[in-house]
C-alpha positions as CSV (number, residue, x, y, z in Angstrom):
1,X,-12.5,13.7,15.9
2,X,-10.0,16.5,14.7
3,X,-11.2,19.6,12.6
4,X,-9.1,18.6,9.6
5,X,-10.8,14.7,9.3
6,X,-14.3,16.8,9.5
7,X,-13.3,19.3,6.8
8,X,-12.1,16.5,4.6
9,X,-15.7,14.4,5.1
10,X,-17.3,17.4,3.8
11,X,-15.1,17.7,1.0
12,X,-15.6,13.9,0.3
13,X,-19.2,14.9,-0.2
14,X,-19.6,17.7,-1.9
15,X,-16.3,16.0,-4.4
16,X,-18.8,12.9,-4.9
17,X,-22.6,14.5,-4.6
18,X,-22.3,17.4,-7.0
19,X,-26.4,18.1,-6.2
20,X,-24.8,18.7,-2.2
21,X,-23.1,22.0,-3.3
22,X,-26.2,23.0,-5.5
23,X,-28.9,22.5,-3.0
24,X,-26.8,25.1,-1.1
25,X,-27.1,27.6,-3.5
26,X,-29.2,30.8,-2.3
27,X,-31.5,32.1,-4.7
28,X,-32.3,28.7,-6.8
29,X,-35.8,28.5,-6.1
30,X,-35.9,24.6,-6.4
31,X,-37.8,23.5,-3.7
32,X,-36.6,20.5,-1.8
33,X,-38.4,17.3,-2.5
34,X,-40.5,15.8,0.3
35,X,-39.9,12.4,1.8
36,X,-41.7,10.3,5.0
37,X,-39.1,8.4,6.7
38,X,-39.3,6.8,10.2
39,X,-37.2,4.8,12.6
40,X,-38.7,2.0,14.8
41,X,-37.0,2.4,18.2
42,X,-35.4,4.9,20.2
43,X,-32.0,2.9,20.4
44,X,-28.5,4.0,18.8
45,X,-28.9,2.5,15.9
46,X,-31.2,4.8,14.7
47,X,-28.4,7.9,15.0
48,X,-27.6,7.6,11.1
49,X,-31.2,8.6,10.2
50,X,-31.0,11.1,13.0
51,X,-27.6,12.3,12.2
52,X,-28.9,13.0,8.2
53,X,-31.9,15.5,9.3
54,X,-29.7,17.3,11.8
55,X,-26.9,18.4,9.9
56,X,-28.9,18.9,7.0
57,X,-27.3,16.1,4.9
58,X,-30.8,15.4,3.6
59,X,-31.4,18.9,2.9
60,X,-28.4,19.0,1.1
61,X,-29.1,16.6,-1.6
62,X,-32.5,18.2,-2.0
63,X,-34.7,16.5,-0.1
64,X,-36.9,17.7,2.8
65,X,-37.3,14.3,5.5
66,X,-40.0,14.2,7.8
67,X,-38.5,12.0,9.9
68,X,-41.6,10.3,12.6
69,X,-40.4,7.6,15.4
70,X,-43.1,4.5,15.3
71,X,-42.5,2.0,18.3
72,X,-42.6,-1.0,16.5
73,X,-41.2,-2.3,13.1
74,X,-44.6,-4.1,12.1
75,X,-46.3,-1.0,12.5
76,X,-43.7,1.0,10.5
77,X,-44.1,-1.6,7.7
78,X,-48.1,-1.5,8.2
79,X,-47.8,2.9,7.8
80,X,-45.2,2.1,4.7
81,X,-47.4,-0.2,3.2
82,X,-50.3,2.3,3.6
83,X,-48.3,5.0,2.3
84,X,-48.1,7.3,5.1
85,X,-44.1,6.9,4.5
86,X,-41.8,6.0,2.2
87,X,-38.7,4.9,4.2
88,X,-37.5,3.4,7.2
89,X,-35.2,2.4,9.5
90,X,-36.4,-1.2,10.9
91,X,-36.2,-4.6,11.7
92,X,-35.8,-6.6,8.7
93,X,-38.2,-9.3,10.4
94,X,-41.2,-6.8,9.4
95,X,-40.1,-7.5,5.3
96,X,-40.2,-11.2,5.3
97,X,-43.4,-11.2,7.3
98,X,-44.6,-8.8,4.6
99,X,-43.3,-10.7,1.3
100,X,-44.7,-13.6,2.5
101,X,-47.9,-12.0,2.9
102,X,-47.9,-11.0,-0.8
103,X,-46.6,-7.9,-0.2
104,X,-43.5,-6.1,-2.5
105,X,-41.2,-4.8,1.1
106,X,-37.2,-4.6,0.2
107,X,-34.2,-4.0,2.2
108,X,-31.9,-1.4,0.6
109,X,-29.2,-0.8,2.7
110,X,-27.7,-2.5,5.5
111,X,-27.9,-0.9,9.3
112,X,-27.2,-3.0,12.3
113,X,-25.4,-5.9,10.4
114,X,-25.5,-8.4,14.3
115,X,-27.8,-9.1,16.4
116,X,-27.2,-6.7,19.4
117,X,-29.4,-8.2,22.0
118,X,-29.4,-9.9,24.8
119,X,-31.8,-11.3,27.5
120,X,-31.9,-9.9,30.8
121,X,-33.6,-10.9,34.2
122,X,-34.3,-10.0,37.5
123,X,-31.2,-11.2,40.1
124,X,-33.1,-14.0,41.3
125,X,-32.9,-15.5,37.8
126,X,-29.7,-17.6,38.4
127,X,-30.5,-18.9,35.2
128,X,-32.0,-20.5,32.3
129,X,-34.1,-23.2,34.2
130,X,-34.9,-20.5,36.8
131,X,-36.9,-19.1,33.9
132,X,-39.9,-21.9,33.6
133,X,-43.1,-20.5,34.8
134,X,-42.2,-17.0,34.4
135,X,-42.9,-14.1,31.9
136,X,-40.4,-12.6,29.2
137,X,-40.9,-8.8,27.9
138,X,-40.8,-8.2,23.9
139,X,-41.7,-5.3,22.1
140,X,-43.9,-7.1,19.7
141,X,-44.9,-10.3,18.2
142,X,-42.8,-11.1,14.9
143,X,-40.2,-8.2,15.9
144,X,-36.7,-8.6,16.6
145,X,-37.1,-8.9,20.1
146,X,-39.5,-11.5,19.9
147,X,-37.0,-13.7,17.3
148,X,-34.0,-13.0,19.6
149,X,-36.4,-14.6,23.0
150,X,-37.4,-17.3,20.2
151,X,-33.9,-18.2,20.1
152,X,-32.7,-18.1,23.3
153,X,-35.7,-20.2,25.0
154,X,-34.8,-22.8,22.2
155,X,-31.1,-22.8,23.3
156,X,-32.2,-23.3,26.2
157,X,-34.7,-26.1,25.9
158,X,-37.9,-24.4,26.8
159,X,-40.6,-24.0,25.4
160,X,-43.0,-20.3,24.8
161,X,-46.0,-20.8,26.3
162,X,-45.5,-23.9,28.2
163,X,-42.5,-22.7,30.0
164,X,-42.3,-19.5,29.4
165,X,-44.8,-16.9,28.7
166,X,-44.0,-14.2,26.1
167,X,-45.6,-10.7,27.1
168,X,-45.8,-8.3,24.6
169,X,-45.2,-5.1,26.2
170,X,-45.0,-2.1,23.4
171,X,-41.6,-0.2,23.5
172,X,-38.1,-0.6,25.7
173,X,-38.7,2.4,28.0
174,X,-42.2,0.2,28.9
175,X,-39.8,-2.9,29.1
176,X,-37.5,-1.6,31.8
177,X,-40.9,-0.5,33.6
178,X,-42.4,-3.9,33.8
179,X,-38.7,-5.2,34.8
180,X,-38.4,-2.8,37.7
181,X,-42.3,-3.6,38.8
182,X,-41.9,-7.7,38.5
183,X,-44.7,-7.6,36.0
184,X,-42.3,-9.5,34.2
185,X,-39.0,-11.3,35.2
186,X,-36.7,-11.0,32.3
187,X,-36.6,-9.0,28.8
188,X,-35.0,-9.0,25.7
189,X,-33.1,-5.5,25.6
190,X,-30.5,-3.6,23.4
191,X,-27.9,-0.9,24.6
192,X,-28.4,1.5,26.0
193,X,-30.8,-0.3,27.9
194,X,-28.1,-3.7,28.6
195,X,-26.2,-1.0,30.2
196,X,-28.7,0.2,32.5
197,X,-30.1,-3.3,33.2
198,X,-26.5,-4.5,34.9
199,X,-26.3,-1.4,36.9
200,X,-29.4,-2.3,38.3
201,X,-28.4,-5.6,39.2
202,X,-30.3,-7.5,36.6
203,X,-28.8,-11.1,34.9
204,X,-27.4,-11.0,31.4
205,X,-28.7,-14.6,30.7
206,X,-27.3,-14.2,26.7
207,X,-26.0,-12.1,24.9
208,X,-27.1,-12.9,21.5
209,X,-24.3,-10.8,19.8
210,X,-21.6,-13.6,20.9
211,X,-24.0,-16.7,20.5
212,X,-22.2,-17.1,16.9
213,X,-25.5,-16.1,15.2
214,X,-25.2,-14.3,11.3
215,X,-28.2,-12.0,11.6
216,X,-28.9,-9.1,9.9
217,X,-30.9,-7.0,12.1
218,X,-32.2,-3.6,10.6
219,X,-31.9,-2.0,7.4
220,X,-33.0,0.8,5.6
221,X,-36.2,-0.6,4.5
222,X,-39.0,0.4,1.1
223,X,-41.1,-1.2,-1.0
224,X,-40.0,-2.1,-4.8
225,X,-43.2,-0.3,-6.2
226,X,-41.9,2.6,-4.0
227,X,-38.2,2.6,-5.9
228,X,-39.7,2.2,-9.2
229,X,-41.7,5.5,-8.7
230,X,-38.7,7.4,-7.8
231,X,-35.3,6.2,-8.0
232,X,-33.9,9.2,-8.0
233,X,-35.0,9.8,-4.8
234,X,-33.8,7.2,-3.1
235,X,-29.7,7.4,-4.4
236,X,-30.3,10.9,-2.8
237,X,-31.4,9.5,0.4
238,X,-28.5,6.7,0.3
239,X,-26.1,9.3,-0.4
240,X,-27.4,11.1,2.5
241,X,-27.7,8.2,5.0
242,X,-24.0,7.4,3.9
243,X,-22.5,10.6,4.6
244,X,-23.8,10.4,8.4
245,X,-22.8,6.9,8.5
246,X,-19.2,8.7,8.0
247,X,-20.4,11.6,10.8
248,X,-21.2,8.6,12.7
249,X,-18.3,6.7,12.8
250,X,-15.4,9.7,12.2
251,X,-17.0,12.4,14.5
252,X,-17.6,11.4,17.8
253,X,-18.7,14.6,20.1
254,X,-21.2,15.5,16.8
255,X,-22.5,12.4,16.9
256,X,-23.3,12.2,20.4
257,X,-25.2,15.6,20.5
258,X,-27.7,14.6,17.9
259,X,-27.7,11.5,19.9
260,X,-28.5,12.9,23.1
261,X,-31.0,15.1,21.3
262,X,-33.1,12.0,20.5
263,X,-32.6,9.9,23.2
264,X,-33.7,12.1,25.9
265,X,-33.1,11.9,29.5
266,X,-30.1,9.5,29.0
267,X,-27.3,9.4,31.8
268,X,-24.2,10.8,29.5
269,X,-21.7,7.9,30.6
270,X,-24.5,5.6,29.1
271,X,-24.8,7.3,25.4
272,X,-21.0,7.0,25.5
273,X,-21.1,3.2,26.3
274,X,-24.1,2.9,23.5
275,X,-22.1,4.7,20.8
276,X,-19.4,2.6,21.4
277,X,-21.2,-0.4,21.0
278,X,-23.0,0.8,18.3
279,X,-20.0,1.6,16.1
280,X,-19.0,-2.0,16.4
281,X,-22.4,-3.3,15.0
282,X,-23.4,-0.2,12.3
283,X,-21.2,-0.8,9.0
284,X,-19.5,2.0,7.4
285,X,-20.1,0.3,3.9
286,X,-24.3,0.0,4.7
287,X,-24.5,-3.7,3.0
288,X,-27.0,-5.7,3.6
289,X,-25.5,-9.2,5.4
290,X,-26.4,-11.7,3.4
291,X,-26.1,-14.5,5.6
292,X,-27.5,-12.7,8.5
293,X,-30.7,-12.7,6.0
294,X,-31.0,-16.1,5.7
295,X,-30.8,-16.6,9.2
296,X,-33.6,-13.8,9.6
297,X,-36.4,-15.8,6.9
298,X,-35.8,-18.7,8.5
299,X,-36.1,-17.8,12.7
300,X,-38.9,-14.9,11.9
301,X,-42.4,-16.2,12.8
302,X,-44.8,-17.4,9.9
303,X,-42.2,-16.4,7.3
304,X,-43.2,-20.5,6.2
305,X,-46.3,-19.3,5.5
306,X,-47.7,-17.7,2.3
307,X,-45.7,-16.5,-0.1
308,X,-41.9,-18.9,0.2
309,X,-39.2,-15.5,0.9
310,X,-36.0,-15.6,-0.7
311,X,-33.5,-13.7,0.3
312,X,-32.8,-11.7,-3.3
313,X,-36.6,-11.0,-3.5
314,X,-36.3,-8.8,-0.5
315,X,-32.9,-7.0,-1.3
316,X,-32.1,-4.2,-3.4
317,X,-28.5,-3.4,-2.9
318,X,-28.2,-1.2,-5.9
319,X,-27.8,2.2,-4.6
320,X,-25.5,1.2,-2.0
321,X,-23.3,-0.6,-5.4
322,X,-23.6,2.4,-7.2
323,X,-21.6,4.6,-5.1
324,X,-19.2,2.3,-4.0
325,X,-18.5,2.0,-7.8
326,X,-17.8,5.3,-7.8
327,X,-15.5,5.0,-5.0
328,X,-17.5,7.1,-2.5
329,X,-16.8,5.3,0.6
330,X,-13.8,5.2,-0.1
331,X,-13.2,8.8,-0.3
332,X,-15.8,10.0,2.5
333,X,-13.4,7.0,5.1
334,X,-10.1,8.1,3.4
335,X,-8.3,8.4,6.5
């Protein structure tokens, strides 16, 4: 990333947020409006949010984020629905469970458009059928990583339960744990930990991302009654996540030094592989995959239950519309 591409994202921002340039005033007394946001795993995908509160993009459109990691996205959607936050970064598996429980959840902008994971297992897994009898890691019940072993262990004929126990373990750190203490014999994992699984010998059994599979896998997530509150609020926040989607994608070394900051303790040759990856699967233009959420209501557990989920009743792509409209992503990837 050369100085003159960074210089011109920052003039693509303050050209198309005119509140940018005024929150940067000294001497306005405004103060900065507060917002809860969290993020549901400690995986790249989560850099954008990251990205936003460390180079003060959210700051910059006058909002002060409190950003606060939860380790699962049914948790995050229980806080949101609480109202301990606002916002989130999360599986979108946590608001069709929600909606059909009668809850008012909404997806707002797209995040990891694919579904980035893949199913590991110890090297004496030679495959599938190797599998009956045995015990597969998720994070938790109704999450993405518990879809993702849903699908695979129909692929592959077997059945959860019968053939194959699901263990629900907590978070991917905890994962790799059980992994390397045969607690369990395979796992559903995401980059960077796919990375680390090979180097330690383990069996890709499938990698979902290449299984041909539309799936729209986590999303900038709120309620409707939320937005209707405060709008406002929220095209500041989109503005903000956009402009580190572009950080993101166009500025490489920036990126991975907020990266590293969050994902602590990672090998460095590792965050390089996972940004890589990541940029392939994070859109620059942060829609919302329409027929990866089709595929989501109808693979996520008990979304037949309750309340039927459509997909329009749990998207709100207007904020995201707005500025492309306005031809902001076109200006902040002008290349």
């Amino acid at each position: 990333m050369n100085l003159n591409i960074g210089l011109y994202i920052l003039a693509a921002i303050s050209l198309f947020i005119p509140k940018l340039v005024a929150a940067q005033v000294p001497g306005t007394g405004k103060p900065l409006e507060g917002v809860r946001a969290s993020y549901s795993a400690l995986v790249p995908s989560g850099a954008p949010f990251w990205i936003a509160k460390e180079l003060g993009l959210f700051e910059k459109e006058g909002l002060r984020v409190d950003l606060i990691y939860i380790n699962s996205a049914a948790r995050v959607m229980a806080a949101m629905l609480a109202g301990e936050i606002q916002v989130a970064l999360a599986g979108v598996s946590s608001v069709i469970s929600a909606y059909a429980r009668g809850s008012d959840p909404v997806a707002i902008a797209g995040a990891v458009n694919k579904i980035n994971v893949s199913i590991y297992a110890l090297s004496d897994i030679r495959g599938p059928g190797d599998l009956r009898g045995k015990r597969l890691g998720i994070t938790r019940f109704g999450g993405l990583y518990d879809v993702a072993a849903l699908f695979a262990l129909k692929k592959w004929g077997l059945q959860p339960g019968r053939d194959v126990v699901l263990i629900q373990i907590g978070d991917i750190p905890s994962i790799m744990a059980a992994l390397a203490g045969n607690s369990i014999q395979a796992a559903t994992l995401q980059p960077p930990f796919t990375i680390r699984a090979a180097e330690l010998g383990y069996r890709e059994l499938m990698d979902l991302s290449k299984a041909g599979l539309e799936y729209q896998n986590t999303a900038v997530i709120s309620t409707r009654s939320i937005l209707k509150k405060s709008p406002d609020t929220f095209r500041k926040f989109i503005r903000a996540y956009s402009g580190a989607l572009a950080v993101f994608h166009m500025q490489r070394e920036a990126s991975l030094k907020v990266m590293a900051k969050y994902l602590k303790g990672i090998d460095p040759v590792l965050l390089v592989k996972s940004y890589d990856a990541y940029r392939e699967w994070v859109p620059e233009v942060p829609y919302i995959n329409h027929a990866g959420m089709e595929t989501v209501i109808a693979m996520t557990p008990g979304a037949d239950k309750g309340r039927e989920v459509k997909a329009p009743d749990i998207m709100d792509e207007t904020f995201v519309r707005e500025l492309d409209q306005q031809g902001f992503y076109r200006a902040l990837f002008k290349r």
